[in-house]
C-alpha positions as CSV (number, residue, x, y, z in Angstrom):
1,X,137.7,149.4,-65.7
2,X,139.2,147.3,-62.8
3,X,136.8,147.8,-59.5
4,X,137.8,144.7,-57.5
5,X,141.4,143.3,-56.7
6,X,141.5,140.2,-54.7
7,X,144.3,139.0,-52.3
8,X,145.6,135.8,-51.4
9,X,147.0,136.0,-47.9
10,X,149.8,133.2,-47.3
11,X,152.8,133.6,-49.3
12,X,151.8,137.4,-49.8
13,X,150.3,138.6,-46.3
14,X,152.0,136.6,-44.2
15,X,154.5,133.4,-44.8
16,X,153.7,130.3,-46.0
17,X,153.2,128.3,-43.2
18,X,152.2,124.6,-44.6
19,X,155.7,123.1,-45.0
20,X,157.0,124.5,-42.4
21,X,154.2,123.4,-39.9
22,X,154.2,120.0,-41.9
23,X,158.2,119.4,-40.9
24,X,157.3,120.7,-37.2
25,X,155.1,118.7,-36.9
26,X,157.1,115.3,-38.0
27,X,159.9,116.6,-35.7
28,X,157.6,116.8,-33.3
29,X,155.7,113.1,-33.7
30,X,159.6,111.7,-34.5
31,X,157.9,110.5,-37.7
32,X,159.3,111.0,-41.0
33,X,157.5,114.0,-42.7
34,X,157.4,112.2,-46.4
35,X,154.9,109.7,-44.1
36,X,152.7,112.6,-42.7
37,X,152.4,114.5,-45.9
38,X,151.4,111.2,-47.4
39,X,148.9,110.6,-44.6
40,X,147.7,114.3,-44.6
41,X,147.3,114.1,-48.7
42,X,144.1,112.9,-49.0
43,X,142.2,114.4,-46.1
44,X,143.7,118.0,-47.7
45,X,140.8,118.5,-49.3
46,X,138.3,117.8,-46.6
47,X,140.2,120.2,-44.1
48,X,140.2,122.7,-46.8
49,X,136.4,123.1,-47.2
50,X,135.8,122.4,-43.7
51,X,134.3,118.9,-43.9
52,X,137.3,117.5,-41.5
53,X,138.7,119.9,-38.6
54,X,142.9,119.9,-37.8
55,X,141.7,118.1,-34.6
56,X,139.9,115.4,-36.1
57,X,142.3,114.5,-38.5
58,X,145.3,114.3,-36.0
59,X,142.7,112.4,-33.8
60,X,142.7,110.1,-36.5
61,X,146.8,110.2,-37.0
62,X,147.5,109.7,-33.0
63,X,145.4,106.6,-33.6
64,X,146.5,105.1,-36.7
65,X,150.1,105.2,-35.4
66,X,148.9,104.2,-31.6
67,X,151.1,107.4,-30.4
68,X,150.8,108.6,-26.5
69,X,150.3,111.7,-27.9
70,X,146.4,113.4,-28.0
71,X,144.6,115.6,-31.0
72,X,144.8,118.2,-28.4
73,X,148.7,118.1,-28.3
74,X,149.3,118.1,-31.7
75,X,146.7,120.6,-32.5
76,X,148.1,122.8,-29.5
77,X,151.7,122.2,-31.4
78,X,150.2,123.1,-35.0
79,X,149.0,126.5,-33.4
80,X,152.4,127.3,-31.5
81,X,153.9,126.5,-35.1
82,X,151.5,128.9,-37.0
83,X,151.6,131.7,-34.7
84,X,155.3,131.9,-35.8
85,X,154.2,132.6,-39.5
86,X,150.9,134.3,-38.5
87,X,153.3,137.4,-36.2
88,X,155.2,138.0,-39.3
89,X,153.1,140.3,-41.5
90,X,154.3,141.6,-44.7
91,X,154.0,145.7,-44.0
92,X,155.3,146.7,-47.2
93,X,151.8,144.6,-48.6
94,X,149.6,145.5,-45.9
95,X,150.4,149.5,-46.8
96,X,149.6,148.8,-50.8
97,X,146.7,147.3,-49.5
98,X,145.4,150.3,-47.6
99,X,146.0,152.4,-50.6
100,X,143.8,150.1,-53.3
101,X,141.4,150.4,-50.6
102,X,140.9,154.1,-51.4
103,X,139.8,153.5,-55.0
104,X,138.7,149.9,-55.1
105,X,136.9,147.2,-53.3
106,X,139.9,144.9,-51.7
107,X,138.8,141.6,-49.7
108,X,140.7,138.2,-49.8
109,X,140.4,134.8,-50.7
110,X,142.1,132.1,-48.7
111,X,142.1,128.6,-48.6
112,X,142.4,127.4,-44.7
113,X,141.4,124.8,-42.2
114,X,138.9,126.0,-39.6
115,X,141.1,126.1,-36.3
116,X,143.1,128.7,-38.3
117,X,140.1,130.4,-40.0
118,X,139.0,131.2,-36.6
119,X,141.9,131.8,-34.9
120,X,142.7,134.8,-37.8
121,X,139.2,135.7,-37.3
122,X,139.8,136.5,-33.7
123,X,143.2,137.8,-34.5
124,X,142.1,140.3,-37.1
125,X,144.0,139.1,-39.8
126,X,140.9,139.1,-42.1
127,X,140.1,143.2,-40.6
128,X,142.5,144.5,-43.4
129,X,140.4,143.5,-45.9
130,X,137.0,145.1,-47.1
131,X,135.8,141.4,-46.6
132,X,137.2,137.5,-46.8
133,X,136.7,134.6,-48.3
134,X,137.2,132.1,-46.4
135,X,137.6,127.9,-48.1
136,X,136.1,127.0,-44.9
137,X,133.5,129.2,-44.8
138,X,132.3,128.6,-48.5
139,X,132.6,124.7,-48.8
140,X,134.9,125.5,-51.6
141,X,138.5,125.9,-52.4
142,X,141.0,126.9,-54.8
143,X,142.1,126.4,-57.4
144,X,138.1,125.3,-58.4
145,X,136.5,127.5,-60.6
146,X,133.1,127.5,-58.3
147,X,135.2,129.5,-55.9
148,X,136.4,132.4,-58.0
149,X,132.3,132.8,-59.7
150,X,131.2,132.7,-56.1
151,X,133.4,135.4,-55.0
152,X,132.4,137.3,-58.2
153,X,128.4,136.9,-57.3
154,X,128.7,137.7,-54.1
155,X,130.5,140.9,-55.1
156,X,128.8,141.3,-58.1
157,X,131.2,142.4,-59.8
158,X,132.1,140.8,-63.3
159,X,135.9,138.9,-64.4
160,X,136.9,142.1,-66.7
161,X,136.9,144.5,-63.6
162,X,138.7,141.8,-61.2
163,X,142.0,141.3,-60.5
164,X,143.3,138.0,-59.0
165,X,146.7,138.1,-56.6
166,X,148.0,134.9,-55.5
167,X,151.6,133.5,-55.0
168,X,150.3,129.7,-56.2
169,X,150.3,129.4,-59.7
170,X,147.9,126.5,-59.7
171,X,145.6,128.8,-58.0
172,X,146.3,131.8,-60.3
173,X,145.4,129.1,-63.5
174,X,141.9,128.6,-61.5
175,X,141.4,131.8,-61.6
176,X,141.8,132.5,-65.0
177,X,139.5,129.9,-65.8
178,X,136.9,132.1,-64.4
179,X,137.6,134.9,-66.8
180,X,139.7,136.6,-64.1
181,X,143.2,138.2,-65.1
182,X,145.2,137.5,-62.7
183,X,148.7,138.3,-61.3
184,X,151.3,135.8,-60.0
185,X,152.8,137.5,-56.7
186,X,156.3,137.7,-57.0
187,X,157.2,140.4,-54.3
188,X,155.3,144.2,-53.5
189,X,157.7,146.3,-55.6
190,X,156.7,143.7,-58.7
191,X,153.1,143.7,-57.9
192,X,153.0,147.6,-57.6
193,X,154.1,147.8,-61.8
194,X,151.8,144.7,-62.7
195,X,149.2,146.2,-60.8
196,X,149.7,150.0,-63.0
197,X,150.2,147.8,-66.3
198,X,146.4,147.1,-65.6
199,X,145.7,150.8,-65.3
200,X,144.9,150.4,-61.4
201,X,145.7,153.8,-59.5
202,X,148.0,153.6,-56.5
């Protein structure tokens, strides 16, 4: 008996926003964005679980490529960027959402960096949700299995009566290596009959 369906948020909420903030932000530094995304690579993780901030990392790029440009202006350029994305909320998702809230305990899990975990927090992205899971928050991230069990635990609930939604297939495979079934998001009207397939009312 399912009791708990999880949502990822970008790509299924709202847009994607990574690559597209990724090329603004080259455009923006006139630096090719095949030598940002290789400079942002291995710092992805820290940002994710909230051991590096956005500012401190493009503290760190301003420096390393000596530009006139400050963390504050790129930061202030990565949030003009996101707030494109962040406006554009999927209603059709946001309405199936309300209704599985009627039967069934509904929160999210999103990976983030913590400028934009607070900024949502502010913004009430996260208010849609019966409660969020936040990378930042938890020191963790997907597609790690320690995520999805501490999600579980927290809503002690077990795998069999969770449902996992994400648009990431690397992060769907985490979390069917916690013993929850999980569904790839491939559009509402889609995730509406995968979601009955699992007996789920609507």
């Amino acid at each position: 008996m399912i009791s708990t369906i999880i949502f990822d948020l970008g790509g299924i909420v709202v847009p994607e926003a990574g690559n597209s903030i990724q090329e603004g932000i080259a455009m923006y530094l006139a630096m090719p964005q095949k030598e940002l995304a290789e400079f942002i690579a291995p710092l992805k993780a820290k940002l994710t679980t909230g051991e590096m901030t956005l500012h401190v990392m493009y503290g760190m790029l301003a420096k390393s490529k000596d530009f006139s440009l400050t963390a504050d202006d790129i930061l202030a350029r990565h949030f003009a960027l996101y707030k494109q994305h962040q406006t554009q909320q999927d209603k059709q998702v946001l309405e199936l959402v309300e209704k599985l809230k009627q039967n069934y305990a509904v929160p999210c899990l999103t990976n983030t960096e913590t400028e934009i975990a607070e900024y949502n927090k502010q913004n009430g992205l996260f208010d849609y949700f019966h409660r969020a899971f936040i990378s930042t928050d938890m020191g963790m991230k997907k597609p790690d299995v320690e995520i999805y069990q501490a999600v579980l635990k927290e809503l002690n609930c077990r795998p069999a009566e969770t449902i996992f939604i994400d648009d990431n297939p690397d992060y769907i495979h985490g979390a069917r290596n916690a013993g929850i079934d999980s569904i790839l998001y491939k559009g509402c009207e889609n995730l509406t009959q995968k979601l009955a397939s699992y007996g789920v009312r609507l």
